[in-house]
PDBQT receptor file of N, H, CA, C and O in Angstrom, charges set to zero:
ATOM      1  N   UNK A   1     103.008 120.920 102.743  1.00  0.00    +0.000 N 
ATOM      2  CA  UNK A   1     103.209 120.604 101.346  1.00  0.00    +0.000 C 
ATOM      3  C   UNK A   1     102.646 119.223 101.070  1.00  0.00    +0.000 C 
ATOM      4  O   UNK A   1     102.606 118.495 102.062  1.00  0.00    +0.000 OA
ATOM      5  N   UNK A   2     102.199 118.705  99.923  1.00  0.00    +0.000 N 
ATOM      6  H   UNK A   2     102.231 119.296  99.117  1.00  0.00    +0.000 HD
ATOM      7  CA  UNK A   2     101.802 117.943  99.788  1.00  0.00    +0.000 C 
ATOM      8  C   UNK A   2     103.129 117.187  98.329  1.00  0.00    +0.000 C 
ATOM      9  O   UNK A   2     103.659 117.628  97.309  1.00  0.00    +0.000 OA
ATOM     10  N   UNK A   3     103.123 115.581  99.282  1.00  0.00    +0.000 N 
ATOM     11  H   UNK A   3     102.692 115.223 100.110  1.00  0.00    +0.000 HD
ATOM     12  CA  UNK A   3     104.495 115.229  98.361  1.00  0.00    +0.000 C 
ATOM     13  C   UNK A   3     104.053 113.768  97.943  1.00  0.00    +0.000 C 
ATOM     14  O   UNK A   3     103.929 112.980  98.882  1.00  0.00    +0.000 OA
ATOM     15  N   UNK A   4     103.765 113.232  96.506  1.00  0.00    +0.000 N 
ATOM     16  H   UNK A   4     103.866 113.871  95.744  1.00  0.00    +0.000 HD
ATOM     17  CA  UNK A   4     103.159 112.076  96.281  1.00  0.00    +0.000 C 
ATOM     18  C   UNK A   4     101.582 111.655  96.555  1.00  0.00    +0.000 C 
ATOM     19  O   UNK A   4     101.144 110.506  96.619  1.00  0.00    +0.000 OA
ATOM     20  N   UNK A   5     100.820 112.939  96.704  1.00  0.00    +0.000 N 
ATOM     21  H   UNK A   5     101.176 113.872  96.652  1.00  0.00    +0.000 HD
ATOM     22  CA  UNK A   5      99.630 113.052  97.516  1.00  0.00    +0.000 C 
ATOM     23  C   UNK A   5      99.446 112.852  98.581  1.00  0.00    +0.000 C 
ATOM     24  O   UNK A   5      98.238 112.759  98.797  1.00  0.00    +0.000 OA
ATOM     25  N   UNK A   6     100.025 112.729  99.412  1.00  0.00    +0.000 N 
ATOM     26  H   UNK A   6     101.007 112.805  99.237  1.00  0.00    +0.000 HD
ATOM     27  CA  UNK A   6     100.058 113.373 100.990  1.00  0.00    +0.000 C 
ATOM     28  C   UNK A   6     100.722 114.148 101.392  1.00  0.00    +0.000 C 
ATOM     29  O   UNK A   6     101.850 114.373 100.952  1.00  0.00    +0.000 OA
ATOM     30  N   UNK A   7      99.976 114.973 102.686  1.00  0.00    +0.000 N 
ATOM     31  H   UNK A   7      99.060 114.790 103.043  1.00  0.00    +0.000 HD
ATOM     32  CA  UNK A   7     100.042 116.270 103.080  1.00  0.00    +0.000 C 
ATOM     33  C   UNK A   7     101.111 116.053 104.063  1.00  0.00    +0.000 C 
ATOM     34  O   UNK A   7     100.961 115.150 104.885  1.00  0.00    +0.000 OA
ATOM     35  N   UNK A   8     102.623 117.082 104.082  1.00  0.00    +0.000 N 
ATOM     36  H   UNK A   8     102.745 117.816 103.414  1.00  0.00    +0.000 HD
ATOM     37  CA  UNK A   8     103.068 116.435 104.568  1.00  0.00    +0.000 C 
ATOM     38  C   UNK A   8     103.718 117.993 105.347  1.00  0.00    +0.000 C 
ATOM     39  O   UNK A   8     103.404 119.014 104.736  1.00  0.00    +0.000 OA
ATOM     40  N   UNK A   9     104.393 118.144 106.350  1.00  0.00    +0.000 N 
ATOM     41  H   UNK A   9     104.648 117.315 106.847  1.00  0.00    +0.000 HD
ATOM     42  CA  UNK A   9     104.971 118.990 107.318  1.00  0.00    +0.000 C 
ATOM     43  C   UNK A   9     105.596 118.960 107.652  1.00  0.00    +0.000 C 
ATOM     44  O   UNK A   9     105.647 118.229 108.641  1.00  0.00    +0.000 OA
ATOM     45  N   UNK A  10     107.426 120.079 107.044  1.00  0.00    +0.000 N 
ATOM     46  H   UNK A  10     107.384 120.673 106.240  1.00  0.00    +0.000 HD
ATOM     47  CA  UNK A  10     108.960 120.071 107.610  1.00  0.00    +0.000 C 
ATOM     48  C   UNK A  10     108.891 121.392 108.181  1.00  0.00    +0.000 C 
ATOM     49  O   UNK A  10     107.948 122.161 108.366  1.00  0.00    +0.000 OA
ATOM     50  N   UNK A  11     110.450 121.482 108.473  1.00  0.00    +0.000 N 
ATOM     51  H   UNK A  11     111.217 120.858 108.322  1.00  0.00    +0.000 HD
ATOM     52  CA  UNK A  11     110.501 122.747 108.583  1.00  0.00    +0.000 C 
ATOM     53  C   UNK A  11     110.894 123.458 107.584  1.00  0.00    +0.000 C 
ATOM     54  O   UNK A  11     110.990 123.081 106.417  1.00  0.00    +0.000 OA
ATOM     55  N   UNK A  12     111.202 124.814 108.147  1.00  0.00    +0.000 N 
ATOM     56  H   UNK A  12     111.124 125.120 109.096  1.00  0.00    +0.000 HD
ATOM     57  CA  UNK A  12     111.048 125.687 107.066  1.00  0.00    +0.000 C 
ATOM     58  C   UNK A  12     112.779 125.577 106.113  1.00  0.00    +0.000 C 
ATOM     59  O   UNK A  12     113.686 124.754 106.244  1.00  0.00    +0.000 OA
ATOM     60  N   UNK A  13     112.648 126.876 105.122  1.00  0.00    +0.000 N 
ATOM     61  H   UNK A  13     111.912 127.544 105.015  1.00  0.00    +0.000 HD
ATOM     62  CA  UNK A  13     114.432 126.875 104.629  1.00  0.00    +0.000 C 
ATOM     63  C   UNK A  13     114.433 125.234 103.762  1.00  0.00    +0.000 C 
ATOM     64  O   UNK A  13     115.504 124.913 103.248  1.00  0.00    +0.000 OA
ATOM     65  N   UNK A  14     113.490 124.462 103.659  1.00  0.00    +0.000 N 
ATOM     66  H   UNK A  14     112.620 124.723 104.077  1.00  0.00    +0.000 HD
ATOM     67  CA  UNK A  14     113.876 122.898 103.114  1.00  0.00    +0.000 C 
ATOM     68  C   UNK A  14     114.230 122.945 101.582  1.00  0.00    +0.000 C 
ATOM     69  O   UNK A  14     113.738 123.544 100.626  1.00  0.00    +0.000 OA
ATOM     70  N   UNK A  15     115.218 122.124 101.725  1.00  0.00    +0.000 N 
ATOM     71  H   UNK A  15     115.618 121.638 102.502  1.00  0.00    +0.000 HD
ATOM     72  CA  UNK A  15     115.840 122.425 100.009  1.00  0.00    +0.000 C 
ATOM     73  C   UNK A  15     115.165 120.637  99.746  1.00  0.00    +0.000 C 
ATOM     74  O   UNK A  15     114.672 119.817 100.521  1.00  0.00    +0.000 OA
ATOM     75  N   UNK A  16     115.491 120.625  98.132  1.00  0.00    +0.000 N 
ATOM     76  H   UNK A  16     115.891 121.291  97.502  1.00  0.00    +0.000 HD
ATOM     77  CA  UNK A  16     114.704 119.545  97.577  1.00  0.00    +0.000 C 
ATOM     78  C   UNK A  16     115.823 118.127  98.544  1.00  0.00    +0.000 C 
ATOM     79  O   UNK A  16     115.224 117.215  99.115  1.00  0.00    +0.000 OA
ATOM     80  N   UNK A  17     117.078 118.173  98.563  1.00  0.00    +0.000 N 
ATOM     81  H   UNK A  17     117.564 118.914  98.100  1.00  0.00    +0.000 HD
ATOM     82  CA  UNK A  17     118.094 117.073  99.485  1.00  0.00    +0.000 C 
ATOM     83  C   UNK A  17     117.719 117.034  99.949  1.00  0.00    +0.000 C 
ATOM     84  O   UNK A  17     116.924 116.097  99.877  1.00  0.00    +0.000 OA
ATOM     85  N   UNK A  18     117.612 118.090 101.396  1.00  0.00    +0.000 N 
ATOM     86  H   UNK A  18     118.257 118.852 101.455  1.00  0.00    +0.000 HD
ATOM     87  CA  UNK A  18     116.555 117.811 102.380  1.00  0.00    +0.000 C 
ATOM     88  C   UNK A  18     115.648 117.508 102.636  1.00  0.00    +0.000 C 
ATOM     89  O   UNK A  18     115.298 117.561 103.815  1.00  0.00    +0.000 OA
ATOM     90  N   UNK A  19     114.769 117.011 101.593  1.00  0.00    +0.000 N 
ATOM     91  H   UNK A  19     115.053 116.968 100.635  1.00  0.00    +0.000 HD
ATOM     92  CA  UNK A  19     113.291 116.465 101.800  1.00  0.00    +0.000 C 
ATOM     93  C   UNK A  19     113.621 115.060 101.408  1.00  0.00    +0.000 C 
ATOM     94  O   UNK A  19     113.044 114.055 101.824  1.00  0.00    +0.000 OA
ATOM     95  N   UNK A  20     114.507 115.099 100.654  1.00  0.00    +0.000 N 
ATOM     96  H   UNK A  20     114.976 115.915 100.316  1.00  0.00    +0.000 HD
ATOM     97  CA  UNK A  20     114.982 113.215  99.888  1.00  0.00    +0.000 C 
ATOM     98  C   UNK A  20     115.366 112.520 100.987  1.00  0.00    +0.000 C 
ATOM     99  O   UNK A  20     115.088 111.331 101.142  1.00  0.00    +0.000 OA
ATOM    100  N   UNK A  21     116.215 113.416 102.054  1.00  0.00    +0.000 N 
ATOM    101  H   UNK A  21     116.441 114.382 101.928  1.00  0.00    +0.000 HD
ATOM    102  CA  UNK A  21     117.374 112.793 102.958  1.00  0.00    +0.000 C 
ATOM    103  C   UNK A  21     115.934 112.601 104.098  1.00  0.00    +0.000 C 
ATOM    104  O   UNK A  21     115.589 111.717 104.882  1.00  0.00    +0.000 OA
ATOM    105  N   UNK A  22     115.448 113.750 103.745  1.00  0.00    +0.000 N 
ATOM    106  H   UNK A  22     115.729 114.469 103.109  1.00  0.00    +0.000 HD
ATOM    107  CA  UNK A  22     113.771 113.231 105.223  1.00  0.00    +0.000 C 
ATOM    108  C   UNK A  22     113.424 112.164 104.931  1.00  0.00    +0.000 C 
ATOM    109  O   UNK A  22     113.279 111.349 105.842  1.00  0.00    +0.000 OA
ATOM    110  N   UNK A  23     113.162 111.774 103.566  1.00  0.00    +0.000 N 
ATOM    111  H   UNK A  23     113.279 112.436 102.827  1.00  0.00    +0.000 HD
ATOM    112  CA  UNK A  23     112.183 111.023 103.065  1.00  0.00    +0.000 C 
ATOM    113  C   UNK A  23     112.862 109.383 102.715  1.00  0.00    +0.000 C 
ATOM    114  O   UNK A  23     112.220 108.450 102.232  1.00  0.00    +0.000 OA
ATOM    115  N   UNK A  24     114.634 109.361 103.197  1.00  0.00    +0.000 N 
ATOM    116  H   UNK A  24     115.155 110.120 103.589  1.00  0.00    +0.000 HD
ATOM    117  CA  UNK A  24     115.176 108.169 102.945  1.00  0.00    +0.000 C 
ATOM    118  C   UNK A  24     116.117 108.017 101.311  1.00  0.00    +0.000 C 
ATOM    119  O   UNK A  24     116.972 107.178 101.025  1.00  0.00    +0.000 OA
ATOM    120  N   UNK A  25     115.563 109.183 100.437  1.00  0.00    +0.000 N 
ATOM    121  H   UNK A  25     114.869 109.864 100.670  1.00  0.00    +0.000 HD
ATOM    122  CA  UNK A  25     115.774 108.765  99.405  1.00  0.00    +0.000 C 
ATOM    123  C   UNK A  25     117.159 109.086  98.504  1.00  0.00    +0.000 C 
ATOM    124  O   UNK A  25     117.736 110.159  98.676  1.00  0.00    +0.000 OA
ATOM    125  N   UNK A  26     117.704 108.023  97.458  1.00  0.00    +0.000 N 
ATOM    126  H   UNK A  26     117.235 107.151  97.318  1.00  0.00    +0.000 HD
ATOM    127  CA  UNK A  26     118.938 108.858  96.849  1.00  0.00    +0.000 C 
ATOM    128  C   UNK A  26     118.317 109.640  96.041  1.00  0.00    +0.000 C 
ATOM    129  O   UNK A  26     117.148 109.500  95.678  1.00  0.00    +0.000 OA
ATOM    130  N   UNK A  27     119.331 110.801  95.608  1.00  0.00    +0.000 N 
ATOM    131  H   UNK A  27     120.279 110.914  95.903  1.00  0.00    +0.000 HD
ATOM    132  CA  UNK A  27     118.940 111.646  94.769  1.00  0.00    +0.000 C 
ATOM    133  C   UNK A  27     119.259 111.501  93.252  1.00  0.00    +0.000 C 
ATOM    134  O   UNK A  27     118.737 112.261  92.436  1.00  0.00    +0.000 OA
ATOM    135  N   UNK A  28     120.111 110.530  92.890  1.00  0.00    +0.000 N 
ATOM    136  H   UNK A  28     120.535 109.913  93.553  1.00  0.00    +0.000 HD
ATOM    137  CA  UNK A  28     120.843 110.067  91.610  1.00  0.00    +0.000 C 
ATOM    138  C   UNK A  28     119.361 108.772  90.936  1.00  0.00    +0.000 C 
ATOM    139  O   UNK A  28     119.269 108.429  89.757  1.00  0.00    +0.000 OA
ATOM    140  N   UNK A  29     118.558 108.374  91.891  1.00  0.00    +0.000 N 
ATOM    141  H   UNK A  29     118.632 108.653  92.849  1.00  0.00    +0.000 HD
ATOM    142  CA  UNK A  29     117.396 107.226  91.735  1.00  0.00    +0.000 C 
ATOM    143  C   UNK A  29     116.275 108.084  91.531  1.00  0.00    +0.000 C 
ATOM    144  O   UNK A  29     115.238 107.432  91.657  1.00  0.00    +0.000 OA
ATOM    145  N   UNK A  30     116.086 109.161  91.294  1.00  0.00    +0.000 N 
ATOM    146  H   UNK A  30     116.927 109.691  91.191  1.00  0.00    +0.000 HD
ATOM    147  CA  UNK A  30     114.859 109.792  91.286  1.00  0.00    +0.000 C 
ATOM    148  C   UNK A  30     114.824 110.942  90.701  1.00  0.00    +0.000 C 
ATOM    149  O   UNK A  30     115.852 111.603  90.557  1.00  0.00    +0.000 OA
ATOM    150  N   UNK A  31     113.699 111.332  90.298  1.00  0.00    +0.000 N 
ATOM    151  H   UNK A  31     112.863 110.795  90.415  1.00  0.00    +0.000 HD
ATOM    152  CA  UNK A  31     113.295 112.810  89.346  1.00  0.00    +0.000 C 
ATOM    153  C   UNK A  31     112.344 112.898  90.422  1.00  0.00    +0.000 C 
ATOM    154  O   UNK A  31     111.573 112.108  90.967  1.00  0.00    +0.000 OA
ATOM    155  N   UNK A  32     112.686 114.284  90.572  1.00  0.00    +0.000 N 
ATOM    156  H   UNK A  32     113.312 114.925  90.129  1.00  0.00    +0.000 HD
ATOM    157  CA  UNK A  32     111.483 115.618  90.971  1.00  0.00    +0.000 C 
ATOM    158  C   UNK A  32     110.636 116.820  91.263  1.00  0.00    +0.000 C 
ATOM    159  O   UNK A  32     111.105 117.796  91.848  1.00  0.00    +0.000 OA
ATOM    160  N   UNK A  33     109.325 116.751  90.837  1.00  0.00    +0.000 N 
ATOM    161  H   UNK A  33     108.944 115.958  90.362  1.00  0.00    +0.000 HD
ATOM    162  CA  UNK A  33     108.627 117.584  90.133  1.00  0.00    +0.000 C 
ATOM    163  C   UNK A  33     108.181 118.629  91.314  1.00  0.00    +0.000 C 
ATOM    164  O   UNK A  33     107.573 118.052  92.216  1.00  0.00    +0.000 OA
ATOM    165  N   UNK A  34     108.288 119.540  91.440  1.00  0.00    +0.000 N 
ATOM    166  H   UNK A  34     108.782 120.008  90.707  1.00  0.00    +0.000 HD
ATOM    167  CA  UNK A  34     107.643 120.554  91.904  1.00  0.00    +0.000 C 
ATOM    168  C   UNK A  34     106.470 121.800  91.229  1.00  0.00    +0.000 C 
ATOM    169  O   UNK A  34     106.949 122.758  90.623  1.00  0.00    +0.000 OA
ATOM    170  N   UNK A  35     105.570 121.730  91.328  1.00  0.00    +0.000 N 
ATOM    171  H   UNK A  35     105.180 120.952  91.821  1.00  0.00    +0.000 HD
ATOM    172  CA  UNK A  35     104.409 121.966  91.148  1.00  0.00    +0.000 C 
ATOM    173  C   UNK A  35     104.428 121.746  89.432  1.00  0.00    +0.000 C 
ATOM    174  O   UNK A  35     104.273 122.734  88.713  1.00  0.00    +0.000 OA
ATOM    175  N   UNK A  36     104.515 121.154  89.174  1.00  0.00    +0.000 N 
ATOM    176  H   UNK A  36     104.640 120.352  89.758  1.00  0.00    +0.000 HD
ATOM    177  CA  UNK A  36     104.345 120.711  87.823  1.00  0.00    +0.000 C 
ATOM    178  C   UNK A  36     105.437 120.706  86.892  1.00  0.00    +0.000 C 
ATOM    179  O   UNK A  36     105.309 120.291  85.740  1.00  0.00    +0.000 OA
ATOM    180  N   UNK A  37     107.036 121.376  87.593  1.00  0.00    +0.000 N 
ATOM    181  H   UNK A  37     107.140 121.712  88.529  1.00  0.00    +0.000 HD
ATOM    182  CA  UNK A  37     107.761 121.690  86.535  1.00  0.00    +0.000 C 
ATOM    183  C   UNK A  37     109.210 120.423  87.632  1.00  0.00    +0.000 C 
ATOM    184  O   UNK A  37     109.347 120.437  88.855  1.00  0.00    +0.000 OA
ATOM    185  N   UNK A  38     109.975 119.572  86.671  1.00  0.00    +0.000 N 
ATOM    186  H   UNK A  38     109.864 119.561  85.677  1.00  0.00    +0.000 HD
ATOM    187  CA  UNK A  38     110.712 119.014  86.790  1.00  0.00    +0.000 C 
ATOM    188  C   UNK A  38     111.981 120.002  87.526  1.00  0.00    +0.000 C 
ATOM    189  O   UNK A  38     112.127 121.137  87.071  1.00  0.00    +0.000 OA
ATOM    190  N   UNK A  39     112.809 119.573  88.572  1.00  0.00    +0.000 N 
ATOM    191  H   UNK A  39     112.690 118.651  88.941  1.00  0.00    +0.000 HD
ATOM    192  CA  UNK A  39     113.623 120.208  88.811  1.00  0.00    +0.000 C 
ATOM    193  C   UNK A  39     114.878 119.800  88.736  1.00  0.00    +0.000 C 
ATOM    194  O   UNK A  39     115.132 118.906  89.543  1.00  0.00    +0.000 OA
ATOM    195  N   UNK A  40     115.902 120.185  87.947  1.00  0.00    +0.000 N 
ATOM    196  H   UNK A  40     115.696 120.911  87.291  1.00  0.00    +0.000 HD
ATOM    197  CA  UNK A  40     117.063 119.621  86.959  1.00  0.00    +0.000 C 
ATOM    198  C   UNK A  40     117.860 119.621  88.752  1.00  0.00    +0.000 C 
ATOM    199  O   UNK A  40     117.848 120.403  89.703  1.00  0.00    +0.000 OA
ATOM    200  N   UNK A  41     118.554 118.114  88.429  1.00  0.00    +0.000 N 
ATOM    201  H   UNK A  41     118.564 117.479  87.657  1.00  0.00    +0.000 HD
ATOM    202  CA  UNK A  41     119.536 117.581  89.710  1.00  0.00    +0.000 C 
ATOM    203  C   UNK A  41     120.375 118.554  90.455  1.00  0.00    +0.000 C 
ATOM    204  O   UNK A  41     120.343 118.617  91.684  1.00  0.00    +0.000 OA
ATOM    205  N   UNK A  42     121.307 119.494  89.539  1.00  0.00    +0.000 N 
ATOM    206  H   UNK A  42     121.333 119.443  88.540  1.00  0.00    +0.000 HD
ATOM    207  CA  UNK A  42     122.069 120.740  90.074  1.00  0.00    +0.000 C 
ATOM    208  C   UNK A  42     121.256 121.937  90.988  1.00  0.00    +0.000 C 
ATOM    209  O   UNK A  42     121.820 122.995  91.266  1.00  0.00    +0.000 OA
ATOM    210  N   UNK A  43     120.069 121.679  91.352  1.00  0.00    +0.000 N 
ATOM    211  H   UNK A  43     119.611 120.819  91.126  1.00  0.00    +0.000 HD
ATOM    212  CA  UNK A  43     118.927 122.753  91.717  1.00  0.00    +0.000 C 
ATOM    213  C   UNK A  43     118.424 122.267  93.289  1.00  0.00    +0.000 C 
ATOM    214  O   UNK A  43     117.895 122.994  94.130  1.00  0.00    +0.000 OA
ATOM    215  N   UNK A  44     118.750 120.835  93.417  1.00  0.00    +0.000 N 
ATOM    216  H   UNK A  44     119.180 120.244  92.734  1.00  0.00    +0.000 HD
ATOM    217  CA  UNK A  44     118.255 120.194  94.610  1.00  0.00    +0.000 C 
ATOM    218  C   UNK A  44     119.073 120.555  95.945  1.00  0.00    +0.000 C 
ATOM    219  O   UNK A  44     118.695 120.198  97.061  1.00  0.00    +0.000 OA
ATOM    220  N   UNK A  45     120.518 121.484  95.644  1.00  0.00    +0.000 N 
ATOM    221  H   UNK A  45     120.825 121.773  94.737  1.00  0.00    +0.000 HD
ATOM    222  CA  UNK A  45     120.564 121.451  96.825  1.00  0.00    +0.000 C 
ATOM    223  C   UNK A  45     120.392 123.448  97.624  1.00  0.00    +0.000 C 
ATOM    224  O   UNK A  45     120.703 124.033  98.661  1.00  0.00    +0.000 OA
ATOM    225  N   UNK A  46     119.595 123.819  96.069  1.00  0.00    +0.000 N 
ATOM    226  H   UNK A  46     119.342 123.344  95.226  1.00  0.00    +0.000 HD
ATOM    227  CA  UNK A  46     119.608 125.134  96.405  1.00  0.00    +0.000 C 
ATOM    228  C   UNK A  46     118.060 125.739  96.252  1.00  0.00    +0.000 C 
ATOM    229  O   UNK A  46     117.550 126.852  96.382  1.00  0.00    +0.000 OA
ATOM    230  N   UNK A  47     117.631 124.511  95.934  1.00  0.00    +0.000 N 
ATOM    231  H   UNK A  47     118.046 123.607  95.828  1.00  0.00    +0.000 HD
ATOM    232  CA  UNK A  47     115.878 124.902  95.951  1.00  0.00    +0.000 C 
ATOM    233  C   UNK A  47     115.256 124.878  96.757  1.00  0.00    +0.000 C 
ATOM    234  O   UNK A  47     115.023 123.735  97.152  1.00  0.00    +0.000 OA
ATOM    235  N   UNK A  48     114.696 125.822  97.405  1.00  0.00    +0.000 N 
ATOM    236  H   UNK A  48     114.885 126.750  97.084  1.00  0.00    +0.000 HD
ATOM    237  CA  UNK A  48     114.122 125.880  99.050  1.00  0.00    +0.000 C 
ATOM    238  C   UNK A  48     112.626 125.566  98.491  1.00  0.00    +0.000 C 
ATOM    239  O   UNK A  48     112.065 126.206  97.601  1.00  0.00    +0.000 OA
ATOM    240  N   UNK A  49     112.197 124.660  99.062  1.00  0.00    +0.000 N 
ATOM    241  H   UNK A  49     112.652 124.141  99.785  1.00  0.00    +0.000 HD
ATOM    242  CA  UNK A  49     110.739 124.104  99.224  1.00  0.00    +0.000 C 
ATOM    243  C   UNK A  49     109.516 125.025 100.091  1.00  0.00    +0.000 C 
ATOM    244  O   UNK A  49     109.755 125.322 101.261  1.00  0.00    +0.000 OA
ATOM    245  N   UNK A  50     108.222 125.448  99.458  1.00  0.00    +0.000 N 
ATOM    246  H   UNK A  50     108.027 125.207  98.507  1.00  0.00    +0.000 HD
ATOM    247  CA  UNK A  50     107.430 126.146 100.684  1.00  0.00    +0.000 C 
ATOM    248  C   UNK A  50     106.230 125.336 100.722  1.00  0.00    +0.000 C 
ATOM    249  O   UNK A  50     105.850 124.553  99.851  1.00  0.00    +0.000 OA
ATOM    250  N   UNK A  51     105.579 125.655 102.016  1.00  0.00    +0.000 N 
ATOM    251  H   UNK A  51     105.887 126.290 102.724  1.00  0.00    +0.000 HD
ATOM    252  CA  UNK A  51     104.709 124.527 102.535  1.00  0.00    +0.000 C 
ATOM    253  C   UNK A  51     103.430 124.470 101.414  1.00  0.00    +0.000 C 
ATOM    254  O   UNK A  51     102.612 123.568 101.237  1.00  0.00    +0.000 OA
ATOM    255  N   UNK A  52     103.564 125.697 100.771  1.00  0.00    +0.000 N 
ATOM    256  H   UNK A  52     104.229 126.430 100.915  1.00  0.00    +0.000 HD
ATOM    257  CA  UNK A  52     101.806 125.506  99.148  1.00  0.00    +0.000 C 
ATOM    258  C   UNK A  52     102.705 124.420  98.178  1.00  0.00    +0.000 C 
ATOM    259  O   UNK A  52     102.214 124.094  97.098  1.00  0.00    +0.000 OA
ATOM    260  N   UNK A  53     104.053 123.860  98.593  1.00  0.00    +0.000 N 
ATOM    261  H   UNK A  53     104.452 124.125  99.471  1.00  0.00    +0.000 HD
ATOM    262  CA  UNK A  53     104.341 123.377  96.840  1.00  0.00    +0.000 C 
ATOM    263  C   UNK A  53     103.327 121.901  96.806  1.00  0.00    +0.000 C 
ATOM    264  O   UNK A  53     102.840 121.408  97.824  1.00  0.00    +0.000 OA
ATOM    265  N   UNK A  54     103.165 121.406  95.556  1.00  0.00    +0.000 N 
ATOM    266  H   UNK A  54     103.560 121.806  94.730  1.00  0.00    +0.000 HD
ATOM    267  CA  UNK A  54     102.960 120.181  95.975  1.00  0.00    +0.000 C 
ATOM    268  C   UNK A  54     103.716 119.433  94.649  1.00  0.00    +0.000 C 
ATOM    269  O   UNK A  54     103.660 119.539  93.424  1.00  0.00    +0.000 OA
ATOM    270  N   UNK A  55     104.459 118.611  95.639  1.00  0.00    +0.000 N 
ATOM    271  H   UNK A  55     104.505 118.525  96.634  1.00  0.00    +0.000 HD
ATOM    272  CA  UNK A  55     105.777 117.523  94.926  1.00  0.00    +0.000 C 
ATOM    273  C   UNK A  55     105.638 115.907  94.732  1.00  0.00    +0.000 C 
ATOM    274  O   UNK A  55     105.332 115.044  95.554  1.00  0.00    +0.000 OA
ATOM    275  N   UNK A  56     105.974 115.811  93.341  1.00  0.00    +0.000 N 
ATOM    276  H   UNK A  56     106.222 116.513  92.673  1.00  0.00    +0.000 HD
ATOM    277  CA  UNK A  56     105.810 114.607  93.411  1.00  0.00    +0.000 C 
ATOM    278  C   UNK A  56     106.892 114.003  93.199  1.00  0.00    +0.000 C 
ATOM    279  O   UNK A  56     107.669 114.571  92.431  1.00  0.00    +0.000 OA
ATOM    280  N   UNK A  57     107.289 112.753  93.754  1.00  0.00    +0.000 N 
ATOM    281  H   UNK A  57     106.658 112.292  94.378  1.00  0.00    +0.000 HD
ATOM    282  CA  UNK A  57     109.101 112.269  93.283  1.00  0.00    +0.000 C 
ATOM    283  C   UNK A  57     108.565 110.849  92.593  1.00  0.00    +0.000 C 
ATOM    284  O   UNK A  57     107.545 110.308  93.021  1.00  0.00    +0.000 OA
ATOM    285  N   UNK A  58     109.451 110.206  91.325  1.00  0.00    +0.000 N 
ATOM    286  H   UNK A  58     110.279 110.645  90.977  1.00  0.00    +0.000 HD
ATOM    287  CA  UNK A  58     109.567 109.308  90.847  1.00  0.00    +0.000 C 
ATOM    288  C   UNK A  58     110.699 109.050  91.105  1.00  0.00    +0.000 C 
ATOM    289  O   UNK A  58     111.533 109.919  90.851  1.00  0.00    +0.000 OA
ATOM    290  N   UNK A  59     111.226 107.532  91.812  1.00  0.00    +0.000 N 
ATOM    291  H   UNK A  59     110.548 106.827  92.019  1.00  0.00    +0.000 HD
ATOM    292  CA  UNK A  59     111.802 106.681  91.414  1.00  0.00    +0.000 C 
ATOM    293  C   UNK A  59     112.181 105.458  90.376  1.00  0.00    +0.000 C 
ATOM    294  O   UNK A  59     111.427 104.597  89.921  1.00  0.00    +0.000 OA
ATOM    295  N   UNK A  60     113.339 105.619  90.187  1.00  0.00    +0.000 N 
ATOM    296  H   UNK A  60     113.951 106.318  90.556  1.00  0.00    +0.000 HD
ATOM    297  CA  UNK A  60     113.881 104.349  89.005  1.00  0.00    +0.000 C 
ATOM    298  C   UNK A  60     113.563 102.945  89.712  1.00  0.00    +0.000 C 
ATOM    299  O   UNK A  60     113.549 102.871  90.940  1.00  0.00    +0.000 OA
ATOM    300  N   UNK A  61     113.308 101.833  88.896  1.00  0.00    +0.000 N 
ATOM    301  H   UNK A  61     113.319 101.892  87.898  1.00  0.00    +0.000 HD
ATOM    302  CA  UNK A  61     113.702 100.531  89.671  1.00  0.00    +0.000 C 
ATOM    303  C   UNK A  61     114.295  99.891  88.369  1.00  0.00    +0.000 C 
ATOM    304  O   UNK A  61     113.713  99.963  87.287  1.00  0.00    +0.000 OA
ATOM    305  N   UNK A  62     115.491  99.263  88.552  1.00  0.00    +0.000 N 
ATOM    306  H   UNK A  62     115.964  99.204  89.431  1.00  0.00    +0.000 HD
ATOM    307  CA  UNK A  62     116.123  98.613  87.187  1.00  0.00    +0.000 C 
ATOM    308  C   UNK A  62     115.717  96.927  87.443  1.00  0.00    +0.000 C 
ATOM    309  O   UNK A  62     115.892  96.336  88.509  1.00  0.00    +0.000 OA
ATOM    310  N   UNK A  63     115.336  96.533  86.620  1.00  0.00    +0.000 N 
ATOM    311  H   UNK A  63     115.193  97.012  85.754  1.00  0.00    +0.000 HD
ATOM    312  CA  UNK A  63     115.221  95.507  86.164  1.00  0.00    +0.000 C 
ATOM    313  C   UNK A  63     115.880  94.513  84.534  1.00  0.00    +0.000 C 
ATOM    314  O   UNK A  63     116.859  94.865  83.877  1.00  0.00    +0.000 OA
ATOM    315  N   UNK A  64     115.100  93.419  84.273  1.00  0.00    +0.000 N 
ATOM    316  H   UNK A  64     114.304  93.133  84.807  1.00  0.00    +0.000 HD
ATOM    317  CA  UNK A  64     115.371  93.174  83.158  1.00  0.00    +0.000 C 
ATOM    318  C   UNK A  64     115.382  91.858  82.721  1.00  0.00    +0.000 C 
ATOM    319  O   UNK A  64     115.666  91.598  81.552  1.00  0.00    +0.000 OA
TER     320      UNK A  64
């Protein structure tokens, strides 16, 4: 799968948590898109990821 533009390789069954928790990240700090369509927060821990998706995640940074 390719995630932020790089090609990247889990295993299989990966839900969107599981790629955040691979990847370090909270899930409450970030939106993310799977192949073009946003995937609403309640979906991340039941959305199984396959190796054609390609994902991109945005993070928040607060400032001010």
């Amino acid at each position: 799968m390719i995630v932020n533009g790089e090609q990247m390789n889990f295993e299989s069954d990966l839900t969107v948590d599981g790629l955040l928790d691979e990847l370090d990240l909270v899930s409450d700090r970030v939106v993310v898109e799977i192949n073009m369509d946003i995937v609403d927060k309640n979906q991340y821990a039941s959305r199984i990821l396959d190796q054609r998706d390609t994902i991109e995640i945005v993070g928040f940074v607060g400032g001010g």
